[in-house]
N, C-alpha and C positions, 0 to 999 in steps of 0.2 A: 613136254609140258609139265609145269610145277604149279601146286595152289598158288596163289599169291599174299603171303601171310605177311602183317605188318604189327610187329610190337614194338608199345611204346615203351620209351627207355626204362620207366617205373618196370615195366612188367619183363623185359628183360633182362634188369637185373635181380628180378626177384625169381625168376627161372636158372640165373645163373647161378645163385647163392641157396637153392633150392627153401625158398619163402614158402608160405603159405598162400593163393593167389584168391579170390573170388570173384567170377564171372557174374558180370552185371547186365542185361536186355537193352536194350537202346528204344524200344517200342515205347516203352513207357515218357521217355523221350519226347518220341515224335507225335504220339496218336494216345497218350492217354490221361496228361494233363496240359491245359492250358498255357501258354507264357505270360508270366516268370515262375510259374509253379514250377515248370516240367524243372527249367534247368538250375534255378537254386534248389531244385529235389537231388536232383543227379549229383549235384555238387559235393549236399551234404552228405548223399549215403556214401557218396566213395569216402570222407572225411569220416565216415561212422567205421567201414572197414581198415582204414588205417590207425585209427586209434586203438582198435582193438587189439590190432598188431599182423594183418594178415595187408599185402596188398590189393587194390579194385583191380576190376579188368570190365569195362564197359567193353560190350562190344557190338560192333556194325560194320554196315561194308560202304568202302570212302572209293568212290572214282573206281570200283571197279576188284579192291584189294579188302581181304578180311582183316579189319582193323581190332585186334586182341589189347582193348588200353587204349583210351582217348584223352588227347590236352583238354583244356579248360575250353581252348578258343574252339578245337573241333567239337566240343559237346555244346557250347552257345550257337555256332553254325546250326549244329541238327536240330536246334531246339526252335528256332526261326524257319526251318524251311518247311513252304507247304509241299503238298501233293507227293511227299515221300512214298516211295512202297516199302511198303510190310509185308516182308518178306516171312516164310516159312519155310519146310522143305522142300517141297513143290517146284517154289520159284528160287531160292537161293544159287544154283546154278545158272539162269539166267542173269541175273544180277553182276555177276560174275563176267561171262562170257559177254557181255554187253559195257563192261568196266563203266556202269552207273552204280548210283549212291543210291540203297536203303538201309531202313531200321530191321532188326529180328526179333522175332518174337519169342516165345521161349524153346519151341522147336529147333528154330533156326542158331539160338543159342547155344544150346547143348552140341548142339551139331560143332560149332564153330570152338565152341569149350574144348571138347574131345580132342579135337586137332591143335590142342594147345595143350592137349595132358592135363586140364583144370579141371577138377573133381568134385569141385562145389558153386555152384550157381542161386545167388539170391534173388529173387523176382516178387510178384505181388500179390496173383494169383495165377494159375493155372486155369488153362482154357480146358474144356469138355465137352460134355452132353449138353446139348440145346433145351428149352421144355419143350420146345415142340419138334421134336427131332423126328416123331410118326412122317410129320407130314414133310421136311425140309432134310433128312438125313443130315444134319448138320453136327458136326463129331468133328474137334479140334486134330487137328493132329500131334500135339501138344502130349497125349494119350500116348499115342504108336510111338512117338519117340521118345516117353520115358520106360519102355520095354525094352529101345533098341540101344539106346545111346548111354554107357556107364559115368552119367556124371549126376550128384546128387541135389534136388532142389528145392532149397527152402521156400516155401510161401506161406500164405495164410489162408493154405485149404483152396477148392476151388470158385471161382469166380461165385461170388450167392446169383446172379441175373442167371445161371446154369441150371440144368436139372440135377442137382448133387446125388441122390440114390442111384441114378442111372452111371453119372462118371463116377462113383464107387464100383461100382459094378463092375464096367468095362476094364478099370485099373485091376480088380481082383482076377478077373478071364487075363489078363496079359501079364501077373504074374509080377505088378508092378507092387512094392510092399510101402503102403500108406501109414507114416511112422505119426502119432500126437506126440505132441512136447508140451509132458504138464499140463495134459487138459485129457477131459475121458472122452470127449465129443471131436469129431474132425470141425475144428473152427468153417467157418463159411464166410472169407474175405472180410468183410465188413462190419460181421456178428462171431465171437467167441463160439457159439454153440449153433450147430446146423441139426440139430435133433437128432443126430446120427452116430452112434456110440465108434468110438476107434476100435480096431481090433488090433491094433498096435499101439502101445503108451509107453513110452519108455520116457526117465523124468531124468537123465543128467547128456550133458554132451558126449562126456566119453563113453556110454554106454552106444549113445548112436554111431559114435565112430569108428567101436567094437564093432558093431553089426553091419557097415561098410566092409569092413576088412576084410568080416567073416565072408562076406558074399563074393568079394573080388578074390579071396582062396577057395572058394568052390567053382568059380569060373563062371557064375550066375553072369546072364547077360542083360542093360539095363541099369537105370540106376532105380533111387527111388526118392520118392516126395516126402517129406519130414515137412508138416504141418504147424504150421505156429500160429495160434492165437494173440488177435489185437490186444494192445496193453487195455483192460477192463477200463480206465480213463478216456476211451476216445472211439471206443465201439458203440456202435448203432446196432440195436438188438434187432433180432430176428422177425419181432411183431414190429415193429416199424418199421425195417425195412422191405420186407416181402408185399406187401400192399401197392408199396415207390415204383418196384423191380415191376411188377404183376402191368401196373400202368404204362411203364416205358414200354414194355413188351407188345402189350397193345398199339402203341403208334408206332413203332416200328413196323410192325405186320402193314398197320393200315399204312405207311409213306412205303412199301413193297425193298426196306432198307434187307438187303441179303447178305450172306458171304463174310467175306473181312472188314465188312463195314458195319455191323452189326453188333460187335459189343465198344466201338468209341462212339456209335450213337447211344447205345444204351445208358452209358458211363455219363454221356454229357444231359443226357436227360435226367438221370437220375441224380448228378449233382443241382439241376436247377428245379428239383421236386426239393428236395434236401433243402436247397438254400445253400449251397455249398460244405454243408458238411460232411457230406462222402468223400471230399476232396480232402478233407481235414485228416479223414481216416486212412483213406487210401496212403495221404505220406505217411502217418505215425506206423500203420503196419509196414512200409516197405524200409521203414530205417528199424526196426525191430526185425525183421527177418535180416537185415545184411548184417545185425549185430551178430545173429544167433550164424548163421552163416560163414563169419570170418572168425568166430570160436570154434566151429565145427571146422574150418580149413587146418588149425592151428592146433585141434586134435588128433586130424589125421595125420601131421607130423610126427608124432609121437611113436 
């Protein structure tokens, strides 16, 4: 028995000629903007990493096979279907042995990256600590597998609907190293500044790429999250939005929404407190991260 891996011809020949590649989530996809948001989103940030100069690598599992690279038509497909699963590491082998279609999440990414030899994954944000994780033990595993898995992931900080001090926390016990880029504060998805000073800032790509390198020659296991803040033009501050978040959180609890269902309710409630401008935000950081992303792929060449 063999994985059953499927690259698309972009990404095999950019495996062949030894390119620079960047792995892209398919969740965001299916479960985290609307249609035609999701798929002229996905469209455009593969269009943001190949003008940079690095290949995209969307990735999901099609019928059954790790798809590393997705067509146009396959990414319109996934962006229409309902009742996908979302998949993590958990469930990612079922998915599998069952030869049905889901979307990954960023766990499940990295997972699928690694086995593609892709070292750079751009996404939106990172899953964590719940606020009320006392009462729900609710801890992404999003966490445990940037400890386990050597591939490196740009976002814009952790999800702000999270308990951010808490997933600092946990990231620092696992050993996971939480890079700022150009900013002293770990951004908070939606807001440049989460209150929360970085203890990593390093201001140029190659220095982060350095610090990759350095890690993969000491044999450190794991990759690590490199944090990027929303462009100051399309961020929702921290006092406006924690109030939004604080509210969604409440009718979630009260409709008893659990589990993996919990932050695309969240997201869709807090886009329709918003008026739609979290949606506005959420694309602008997620084509900023694949920019920063496929310059960080195109350094580690070097």
């Amino acid at each position: 028995m063999s994985l059953p891996i499927k690259y698309s011809e972009e990404v095999l020949r950019a495996k062949k000629f030894n390119q620079p590649i960047v792995a892209l989530e398919s969740t965001i996809v299916t479960h985290g903007m609307p249609y035609p948001d999701n798929i002229n989103t996905a469209i455009d940030v593969e269009e943001i990493v190949r003008k940079t100069g690095a290949v995209p690598a969307t990735i999901a599992i099609i019928d059954g096979k790790i798809s590393i690279g997705m067509s146009q038509t396959q990414l319109t497909e996934l962006s229409q279907t309902r009742n996908i699963r979302k998949l993590s590491r958990a469930d990612l082998p079922l998915c599998l042995s069952n030869r049905t279609t889901g979307s990954t999440t960023v766990a499940a990414t990295m997972i699928c990256a690694s086995l593609a030899q892709i070292k750079v994954f751009a996404t939106g944000g990172i899953g964590g600590v719940h606020r009320d994780v006392i009462e729900t033990m609710d801890i992404s595993a999003d966490l445990r597998e940037l400890s386990n898995t050597n591939v490196s992931v740009v976002a814009a900080g952790p999800k702000a609907i999270l308990d951010i001090p808490k997933t600092l926390e946990v990231l620092e016990t696992l050993g996971v190293p939480v890079i700022s880029y150009q900013n002293d504060q770990i951004p908070a998805f939606w807001s440049r500044d989460s209150g929360y000073e970085a203890s990593l800032k390093i201001n140029t790509i190659n220095e982060i790429a350095d610090f990759i390198k350095f890690r993969d020659l000491l044999g450190l296991e794991g990759g690590c999250l490199i944090t990027n803040p929303v462009p100051k033009k399309d961020e929702i501050s921290l006092e406006v939005i924690n109030p939004i978040v604080e509210n969604a959180i409440i009718k979630a609890k009260r409709n008893n929404i659990s589990g993996k269902d919990v932050t695309p309710f969240l997201l869709n409630e807090i886009f329709e407190l918003t008026e739609g401008k979290s949606l506005e935000t959420n694309i602008a950081l997620i084509k900023n991260n694949a920019k920063l992303a496929a310059k960080l792929s195109l350094a580690l060449k070097e």
